[in-house]
C-alpha positions in Angstrom: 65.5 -8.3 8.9 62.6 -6.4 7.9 61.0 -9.3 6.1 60.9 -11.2 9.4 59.5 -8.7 11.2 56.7 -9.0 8.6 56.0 -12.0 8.9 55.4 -11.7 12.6 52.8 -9.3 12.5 51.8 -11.2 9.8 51.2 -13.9 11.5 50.2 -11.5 14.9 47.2 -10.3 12.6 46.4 -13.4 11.7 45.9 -14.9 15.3 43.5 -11.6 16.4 41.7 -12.0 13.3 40.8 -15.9 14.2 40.4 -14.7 17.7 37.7 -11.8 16.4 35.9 -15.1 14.0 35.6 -16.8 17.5 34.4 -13.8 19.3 31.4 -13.1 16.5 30.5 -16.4 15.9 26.9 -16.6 14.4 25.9 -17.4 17.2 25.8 -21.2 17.8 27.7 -23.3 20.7 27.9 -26.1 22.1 27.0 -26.0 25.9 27.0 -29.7 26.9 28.3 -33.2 26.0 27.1 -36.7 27.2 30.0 -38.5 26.1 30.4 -41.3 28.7 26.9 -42.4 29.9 26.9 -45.0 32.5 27.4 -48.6 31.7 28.8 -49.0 27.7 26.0 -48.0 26.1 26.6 -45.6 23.2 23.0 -45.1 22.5 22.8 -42.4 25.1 25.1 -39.8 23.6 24.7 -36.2 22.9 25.5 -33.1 23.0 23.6 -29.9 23.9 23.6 -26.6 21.3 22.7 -23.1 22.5 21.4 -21.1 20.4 22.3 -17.3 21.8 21.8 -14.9 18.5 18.7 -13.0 18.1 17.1 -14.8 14.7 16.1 -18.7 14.2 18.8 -20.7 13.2 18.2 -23.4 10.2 20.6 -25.9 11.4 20.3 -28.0 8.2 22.8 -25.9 7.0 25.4 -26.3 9.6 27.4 -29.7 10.7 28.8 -30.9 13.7 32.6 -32.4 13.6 34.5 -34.7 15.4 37.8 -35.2 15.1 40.0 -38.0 14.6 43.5 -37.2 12.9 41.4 -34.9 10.7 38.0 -33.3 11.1 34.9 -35.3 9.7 31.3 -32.8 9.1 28.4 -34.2 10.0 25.1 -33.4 8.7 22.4 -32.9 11.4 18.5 -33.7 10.4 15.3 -33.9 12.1 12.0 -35.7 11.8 10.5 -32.6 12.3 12.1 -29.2 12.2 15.8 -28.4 12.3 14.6 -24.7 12.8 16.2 -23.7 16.6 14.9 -20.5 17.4 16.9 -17.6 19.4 17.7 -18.1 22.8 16.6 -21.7 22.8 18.6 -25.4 23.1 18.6 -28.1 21.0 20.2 -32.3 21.5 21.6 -33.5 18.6 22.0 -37.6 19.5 24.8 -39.6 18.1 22.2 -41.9 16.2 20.9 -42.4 12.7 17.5 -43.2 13.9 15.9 -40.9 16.0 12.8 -42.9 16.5 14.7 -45.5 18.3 16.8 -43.6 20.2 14.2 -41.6 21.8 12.6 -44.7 22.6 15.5 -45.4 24.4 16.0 -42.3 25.9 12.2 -41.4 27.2 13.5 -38.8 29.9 15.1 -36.4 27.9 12.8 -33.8 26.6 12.4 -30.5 23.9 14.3 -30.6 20.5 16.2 -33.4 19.6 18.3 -33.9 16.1 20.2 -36.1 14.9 23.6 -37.0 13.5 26.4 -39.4 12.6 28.5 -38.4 15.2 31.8 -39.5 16.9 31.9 -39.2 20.5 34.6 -41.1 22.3 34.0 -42.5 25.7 37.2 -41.5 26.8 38.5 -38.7 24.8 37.3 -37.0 21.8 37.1 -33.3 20.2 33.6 -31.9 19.1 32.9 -28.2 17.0 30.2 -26.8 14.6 30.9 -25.4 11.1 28.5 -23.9 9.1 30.4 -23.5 6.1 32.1 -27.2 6.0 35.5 -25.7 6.2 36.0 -23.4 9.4 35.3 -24.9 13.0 33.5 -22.0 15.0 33.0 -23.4 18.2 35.1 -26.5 19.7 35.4 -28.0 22.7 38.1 -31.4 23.7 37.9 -34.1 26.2 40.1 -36.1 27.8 38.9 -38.5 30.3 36.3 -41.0 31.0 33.1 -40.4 34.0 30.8 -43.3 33.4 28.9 -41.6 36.1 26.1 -40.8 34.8 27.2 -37.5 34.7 28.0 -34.8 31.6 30.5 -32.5 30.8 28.3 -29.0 31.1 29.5 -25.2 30.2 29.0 -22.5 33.4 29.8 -19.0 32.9 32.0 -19.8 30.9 33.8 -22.6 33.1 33.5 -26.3 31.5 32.6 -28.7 34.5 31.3 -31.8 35.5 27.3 -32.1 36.4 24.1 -33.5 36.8 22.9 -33.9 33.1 20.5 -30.9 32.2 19.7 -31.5 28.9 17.8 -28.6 26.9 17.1 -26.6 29.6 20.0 -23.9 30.9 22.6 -25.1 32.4 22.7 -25.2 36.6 25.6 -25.9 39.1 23.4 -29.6 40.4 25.8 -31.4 42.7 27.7 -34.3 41.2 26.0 -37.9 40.7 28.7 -39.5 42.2 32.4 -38.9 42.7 34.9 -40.1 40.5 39.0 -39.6 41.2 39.6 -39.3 37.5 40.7 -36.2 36.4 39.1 -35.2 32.9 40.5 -32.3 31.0 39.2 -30.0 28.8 40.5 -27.3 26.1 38.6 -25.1 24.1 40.0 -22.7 21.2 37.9 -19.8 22.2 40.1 -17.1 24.7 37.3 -16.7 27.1 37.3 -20.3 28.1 40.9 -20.5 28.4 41.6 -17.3 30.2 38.3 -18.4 33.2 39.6 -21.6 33.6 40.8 -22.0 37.3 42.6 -25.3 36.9 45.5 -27.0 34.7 42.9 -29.4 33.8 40.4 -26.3 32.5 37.5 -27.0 34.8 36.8 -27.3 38.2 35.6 -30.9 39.9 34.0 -30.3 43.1 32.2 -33.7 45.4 30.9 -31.0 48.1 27.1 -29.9 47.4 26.7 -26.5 47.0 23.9 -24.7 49.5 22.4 -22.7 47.1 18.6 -23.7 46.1 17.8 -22.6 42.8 15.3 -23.1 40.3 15.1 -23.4 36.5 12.0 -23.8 34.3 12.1 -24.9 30.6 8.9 -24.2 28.4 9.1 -27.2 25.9 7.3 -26.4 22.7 7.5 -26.3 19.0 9.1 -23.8 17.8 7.0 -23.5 14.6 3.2 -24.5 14.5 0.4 -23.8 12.5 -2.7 -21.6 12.4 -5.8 -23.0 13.9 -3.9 -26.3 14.5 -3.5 -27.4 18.3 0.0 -28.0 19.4 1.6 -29.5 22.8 2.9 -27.8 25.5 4.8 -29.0 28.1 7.8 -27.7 30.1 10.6 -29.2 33.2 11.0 -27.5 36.4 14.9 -28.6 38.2 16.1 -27.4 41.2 20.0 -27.8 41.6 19.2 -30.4 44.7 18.4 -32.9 41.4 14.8 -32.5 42.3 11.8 -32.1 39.6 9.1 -29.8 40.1 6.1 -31.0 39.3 3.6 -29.1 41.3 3.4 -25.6 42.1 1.8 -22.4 40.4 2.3 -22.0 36.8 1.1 -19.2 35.1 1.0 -19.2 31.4 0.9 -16.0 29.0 0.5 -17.2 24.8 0.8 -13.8 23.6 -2.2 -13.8 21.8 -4.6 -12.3 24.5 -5.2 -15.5 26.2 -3.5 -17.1 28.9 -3.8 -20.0 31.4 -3.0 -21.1 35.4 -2.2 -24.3 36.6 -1.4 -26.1 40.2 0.5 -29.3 38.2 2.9 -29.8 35.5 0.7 -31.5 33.2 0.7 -31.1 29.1 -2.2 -29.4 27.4 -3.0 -28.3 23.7 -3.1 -24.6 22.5 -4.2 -23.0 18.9 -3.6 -19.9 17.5 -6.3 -18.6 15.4 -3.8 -16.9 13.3 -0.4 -16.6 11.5 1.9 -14.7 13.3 5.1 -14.6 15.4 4.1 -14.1 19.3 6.1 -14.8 22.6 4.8 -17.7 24.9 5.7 -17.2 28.6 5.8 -19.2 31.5 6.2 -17.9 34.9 6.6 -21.0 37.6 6.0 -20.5 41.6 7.0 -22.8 44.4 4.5 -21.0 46.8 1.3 -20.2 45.1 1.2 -17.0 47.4 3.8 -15.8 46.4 4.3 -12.2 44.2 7.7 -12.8 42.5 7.8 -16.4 40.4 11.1 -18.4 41.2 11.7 -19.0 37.4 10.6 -17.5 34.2 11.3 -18.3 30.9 10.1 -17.6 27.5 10.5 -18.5 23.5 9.2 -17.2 20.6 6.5 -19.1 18.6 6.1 -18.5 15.2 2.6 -19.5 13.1 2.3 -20.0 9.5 -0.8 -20.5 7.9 -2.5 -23.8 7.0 -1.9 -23.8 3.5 -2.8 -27.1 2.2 -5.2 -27.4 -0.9 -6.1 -30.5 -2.8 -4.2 -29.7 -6.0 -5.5 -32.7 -8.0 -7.3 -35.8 -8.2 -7.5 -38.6 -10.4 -9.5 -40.3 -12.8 -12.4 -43.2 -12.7 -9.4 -45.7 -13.1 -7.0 -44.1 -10.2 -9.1 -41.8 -8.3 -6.3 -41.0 -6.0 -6.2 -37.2 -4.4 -3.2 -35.4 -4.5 -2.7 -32.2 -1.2 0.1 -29.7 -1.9 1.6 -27.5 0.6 1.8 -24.2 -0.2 3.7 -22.3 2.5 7.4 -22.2 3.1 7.0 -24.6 6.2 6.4 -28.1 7.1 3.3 -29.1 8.1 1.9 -32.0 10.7 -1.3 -33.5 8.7 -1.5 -36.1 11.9 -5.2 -36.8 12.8 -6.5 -34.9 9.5 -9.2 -35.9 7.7 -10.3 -36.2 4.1 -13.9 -36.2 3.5 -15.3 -37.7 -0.2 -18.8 -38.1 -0.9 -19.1 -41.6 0.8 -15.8 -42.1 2.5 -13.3 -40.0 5.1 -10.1 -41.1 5.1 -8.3 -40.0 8.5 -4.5 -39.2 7.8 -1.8 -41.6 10.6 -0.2 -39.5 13.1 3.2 -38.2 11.9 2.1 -37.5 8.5 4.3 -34.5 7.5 3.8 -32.8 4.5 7.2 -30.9 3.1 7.4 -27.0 2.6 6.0 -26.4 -1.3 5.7 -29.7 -1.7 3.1 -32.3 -2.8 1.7 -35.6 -0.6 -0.4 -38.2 -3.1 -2.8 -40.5 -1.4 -3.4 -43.5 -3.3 -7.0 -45.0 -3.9 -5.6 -48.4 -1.7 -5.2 -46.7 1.4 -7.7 -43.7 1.4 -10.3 -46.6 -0.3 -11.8 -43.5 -2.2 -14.2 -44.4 -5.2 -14.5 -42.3 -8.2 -17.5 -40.7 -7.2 -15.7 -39.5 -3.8 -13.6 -37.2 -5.8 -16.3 -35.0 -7.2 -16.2 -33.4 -3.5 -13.7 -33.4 -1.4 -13.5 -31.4 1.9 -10.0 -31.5 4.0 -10.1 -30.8 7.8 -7.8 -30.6 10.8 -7.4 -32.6 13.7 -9.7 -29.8 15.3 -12.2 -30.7 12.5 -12.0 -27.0 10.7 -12.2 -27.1 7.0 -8.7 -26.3 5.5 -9.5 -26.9 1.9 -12.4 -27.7 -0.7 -12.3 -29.4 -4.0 -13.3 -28.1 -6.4 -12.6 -24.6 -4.7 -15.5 -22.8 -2.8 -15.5 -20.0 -5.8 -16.4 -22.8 -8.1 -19.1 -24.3 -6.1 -20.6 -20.9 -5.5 -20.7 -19.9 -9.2 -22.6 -23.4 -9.9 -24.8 -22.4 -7.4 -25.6 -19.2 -8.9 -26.7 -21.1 -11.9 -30.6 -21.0 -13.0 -32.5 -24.1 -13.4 -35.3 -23.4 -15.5 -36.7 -27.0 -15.1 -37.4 -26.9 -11.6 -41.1 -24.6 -11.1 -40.6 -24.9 -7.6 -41.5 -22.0 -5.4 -38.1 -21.9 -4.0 -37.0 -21.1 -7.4 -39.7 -18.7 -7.7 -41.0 -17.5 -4.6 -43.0 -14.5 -5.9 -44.6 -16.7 -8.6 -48.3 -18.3 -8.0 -48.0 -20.7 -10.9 -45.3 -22.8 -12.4 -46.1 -20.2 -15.6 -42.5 -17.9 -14.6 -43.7 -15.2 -17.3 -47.0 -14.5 -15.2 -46.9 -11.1 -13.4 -46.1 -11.5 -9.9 -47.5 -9.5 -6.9 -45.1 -8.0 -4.6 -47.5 -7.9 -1.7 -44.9 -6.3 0.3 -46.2 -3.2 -1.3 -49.8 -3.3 -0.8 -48.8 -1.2 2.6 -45.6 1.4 2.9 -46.2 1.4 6.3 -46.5 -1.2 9.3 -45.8 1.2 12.6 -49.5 1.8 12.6 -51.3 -1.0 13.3 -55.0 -2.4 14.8 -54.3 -6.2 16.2 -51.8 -6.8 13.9 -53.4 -5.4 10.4 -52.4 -2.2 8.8 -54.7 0.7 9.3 -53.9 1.4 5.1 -54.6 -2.0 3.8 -57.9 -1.7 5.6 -59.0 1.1 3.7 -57.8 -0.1 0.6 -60.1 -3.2 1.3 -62.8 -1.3 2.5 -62.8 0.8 -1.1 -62.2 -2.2 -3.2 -66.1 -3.9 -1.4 -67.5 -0.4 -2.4 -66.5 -0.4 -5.7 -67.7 -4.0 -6.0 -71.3 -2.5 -4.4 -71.7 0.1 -6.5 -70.6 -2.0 -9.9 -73.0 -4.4 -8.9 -75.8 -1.7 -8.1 -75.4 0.0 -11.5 -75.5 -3.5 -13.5 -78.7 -3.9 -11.8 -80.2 -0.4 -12.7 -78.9 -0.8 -16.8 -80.2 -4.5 -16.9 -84.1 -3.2 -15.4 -84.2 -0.5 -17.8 -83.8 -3.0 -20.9 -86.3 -5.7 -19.8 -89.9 -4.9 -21.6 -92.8 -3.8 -19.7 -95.6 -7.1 -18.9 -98.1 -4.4 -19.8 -96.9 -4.5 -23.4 -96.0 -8.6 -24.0 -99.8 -8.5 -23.5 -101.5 -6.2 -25.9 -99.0 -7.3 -28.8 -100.3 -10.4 -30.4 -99.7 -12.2 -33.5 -102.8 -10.9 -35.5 -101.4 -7.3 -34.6 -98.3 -8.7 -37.2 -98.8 -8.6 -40.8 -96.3 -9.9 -43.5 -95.4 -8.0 -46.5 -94.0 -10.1 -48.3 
């Protein structure tokens, strides 16, 4: 008897201890779920992830699942980053080529990811994991729309709406209206114990009277110093209506900021690494105080850290960049400047975290005199990285040449002879504050005594030399009889 009593609180414990999991999940879920686009076109399904912890998420490290008779865990990747910062959403499309689904898919906006995902048209059961064995968030479905509509998650209350994808969620009225009852189950207790239906959510066909508004910045998450970057952001009301002209007022946290009449995508740069909060504040009436939305996200910049590790050799003079930082880095529109050729990198070219790109001599068409220099600059044109490094350069320059006798080698020197004594003329006066028309009142005098001395040199040479000349009175009473010889 007491053994079976055991084993019900055993199992009692068990059940709140998967119900606390649930309730401190890491803070991932999944908010929406195209499932059913309209027509039979699979190519337009996704779901929507809400990221509601207070730290960036890596979600290369977590999988979403689907569930047949067993669950399956699907990676999820990026072209770019899978880094989904706090209090930000991400779509993860059912595709294995992102490239051609957004192509497909032009208006949805903000992050998109992808995986191998199953999503049935007209039933199907979706989670996350992060550790490839627990589910920790999952939602079911049982019914088709093929509406054009998506199965969307309001406070807390799973029901069917006007697709909002990336942006919060918003009560929109219904594209059209559709008999069919869909259903929906979730594991977590809050979900079950809101739901007002049998079915778990609500299915309404009247529009609702109340006009709100919602504004999504769309940005990187993750950009780099002194690198511009898009901006762009949506503005919905929940009458299905885009926004696309009002007063937006921008704030990039880095002591700039910037006001606009039209939704319209411009650049930005920070200068420097950092972690700063980019704001957007949108209103309907530009006179008004009070904006009708606001949102925000955190933007974090790493350094450009790219050098030019290596390059090659007169055979394969190929140039070889290595990323140094612990982020990706978008090399689009850079450009690699040799001695006689630039080379301008294609757009897309990502460079890995701590990794290492090698551009080949056939596409950059470097020669091996291009290598002895190379200079490496953003799309903005500001020099990232110089090979050999700028200490090098600056310690050849600092390198005598004793062959050249110019007099920018020598600039105190009057001859090409560099042991001559120089003159420092800037010492000929201490003193230029006292000046007549530009001369110095000293250097005058000195010049005035050096022409005296010459005067009076010359004066006494004059004098010595008179004294020493013979008298005319004596050349003529000497003769030659007045000289006799001896012997």
């Amino acid at each position: 008897m007491h053994i079976v009593i055991l084993k019900k609180y055993f199992v009692l414990l068990l059940i709140f201890l998967r119900s606390f999991k649930v309730a401190c999940a890491s803070g991932l879920e999944i908010t929406e779920i195209m499932y059913d686009p309209a027509g039979s076109n699979t190519s337009h399904q996704w779901i929507e992830i809400y990221n509601n912890s207070s730290d960036p998420i890596d979600l290369a490290t977590w999988f979403v699942t689907d569930y047949d008779t067993t669950w399956h865990f699907r990676a999820i990747s990026s072209d770019s980053s899978t880094i989904l910062n706090s209090d930000s959403y991400a779509l993860i499309a059912k595709t294995s080529n992102l490239a051609d689904f957004k192509s497909k898919n032009t208006n949805l906006v903000g992050q998109i990811l992808k995986s191998n995902i199953t999503l049935g048209a007209d039933s199907g059961k979706i989670g996350l994991s992060s550790d490839k064995k627990n589910i920790e968030s999952e939602v079911s479905y049982s019914s088709a729309m093929d509406n054009g509509n998506s199965l969307q998650k309001i406070d807390n209350i799973w029901i069917e709406a006007v697709p909002t994808p990336g942006i919060k969620n918003i009560n929109n009225p219904l594209v059209s209206t559709n008999e069919n009852s869909s259903s929906i189950d979730s594991n977590t207790i809050s979900e079950e114990s809101t739901s007002s239906s049998s079915s778990g959510y609500v299915k309404t066909n009247s529009k609702t009277e109340v006009y709100t508004i919602a504004t999504k910045i769309i940005s990187p998450g993750v950009v780099t110093a002194t690198l511009e970057f898009p901006i762009n952001s949506i503005t919905t009301t929940s009458k299905k209506e885009t926004l696309d002209v009002g007063r937006y007022v921008w704030s990039f946290g880095d002591g700039t900021s910037l006001e606009a009449e039209s939704n319209k995508e411009f650049k930005h740069v920070y200068d420097y690494p950092g972690d700063y909060v980019l704001k957007l504040s949108f209103y309907n009436n530009r006179f008004k105080e009070i904006p009708d939305s606001v949102d925000r996200m955190e933007i974090k910049v790493v350094p450009a850290d790219i050098i030019v590790s290596s390059v090659g050799t007169q055979l394969d003079p190929y140039i070889e960049l290595e990323n140094k930082s612990t982020y990706e880095i978008d090399l689009s529109k850079w450009a690699i400047n040799g001695v006689s050729h630039i080379f301008i990198l294609p757009t897309g070219t990502i460079i890995l975290p701590n990794h290492k790109l090698k551009l080949s001599p056939k596409n950059t068409g470097f020669t091996n005199d291009d290598i002895d220099s190379i200079k490496v600059a953003n799309n903005t044109g500001k020099i990232i990285s110089i090979y050999p490094s700028e200490e090098i350069a600056k310690t050849k320059d600092t390198i005598p040449n004793y062959k050249k006798t110019s007099i920018v080698d020598y600039p105190n020197s009057v001859s090409s002879d560099v042991s001559a004594p120089a003159i420092d003329l800037n010492n000929l006066g201490s003193s230029t504050t006292s000046s007549v028309n530009g001369l110095n009142i000293k250097s005058i005098y000195s010049w005035l005594g050096l022409i005296g001395i010459i005067i009076l040199g010359t004066f006494i040479m004059f004098i010595v030399r008179k004294k020493n000349v013979i008298p005319d009175y004596l050349e003529q009473e000497v003769s030659a009889q007045d000289i006799t010889i001896i012997e």
